[in-house]
N, C-alpha and C positions, 0 to 999 in steps of 0.2 A: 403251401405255406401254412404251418399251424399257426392261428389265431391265441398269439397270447396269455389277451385278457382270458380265456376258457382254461387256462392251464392252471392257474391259481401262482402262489407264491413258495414255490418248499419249504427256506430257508425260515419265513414266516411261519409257517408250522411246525417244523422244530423247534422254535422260538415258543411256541403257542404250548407245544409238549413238556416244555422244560418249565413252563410256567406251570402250567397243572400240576405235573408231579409237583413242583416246588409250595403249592397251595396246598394237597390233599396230602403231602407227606405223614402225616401223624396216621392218618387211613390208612394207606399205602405201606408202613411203617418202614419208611426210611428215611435217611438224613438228608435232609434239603442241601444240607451243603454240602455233599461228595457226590451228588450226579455225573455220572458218565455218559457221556454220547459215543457209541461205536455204529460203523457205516462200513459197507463195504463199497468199491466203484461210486455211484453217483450216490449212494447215503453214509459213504465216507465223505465225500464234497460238500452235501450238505452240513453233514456233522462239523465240519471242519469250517462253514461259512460260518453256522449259525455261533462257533464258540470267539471266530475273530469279530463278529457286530458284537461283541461282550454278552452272548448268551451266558448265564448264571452257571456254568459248568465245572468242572473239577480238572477235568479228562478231555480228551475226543481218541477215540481207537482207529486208525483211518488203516480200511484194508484196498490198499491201491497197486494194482499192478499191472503194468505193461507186459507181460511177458509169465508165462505161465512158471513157475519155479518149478524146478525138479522135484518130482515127488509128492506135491500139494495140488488136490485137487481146489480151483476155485468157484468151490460151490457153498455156496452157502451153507446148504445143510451138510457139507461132510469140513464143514471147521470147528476145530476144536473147540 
């Protein structure tokens, strides 16, 4: 059994992520207010928790799939 408390919080850091961009955007030089979150499998879940607790979002891209689609590899690195 994994010990929870050691795991930390994800959704909390996505949360923490969308805050920083949204502080240092002028840095960063982009519009605080059209942030997107895209995730795939468990960083599509997250994405998609952190925007339903009303994470400051625009978007969420959620790449979820049960079943491999014809023709697309799901890898990370080979999406478009």
């Amino acid at each position: 059994m994994i010990d929870a408390s050691k795991i930390g919080n994800g959704i909390e850091d996505v949360e923490s992520a969308v805050q920083l961009v949204r502080n240092h955007a002028a840095e960063f030089h982009v519009d605080r207010d059209r942030i997107v979150l895209i995730g795939e499998s468990s960083g599509a879940q997250l994405a998609s928790m952190a925007a339903i607790r009303r994470a400051p979002v625009k978007a969420v891209v959620a790449f979820l799939w049960h079943e491999r689609p014809a023709g697309i590899s799901c890898s990370t690195r080979n999406l478009p």
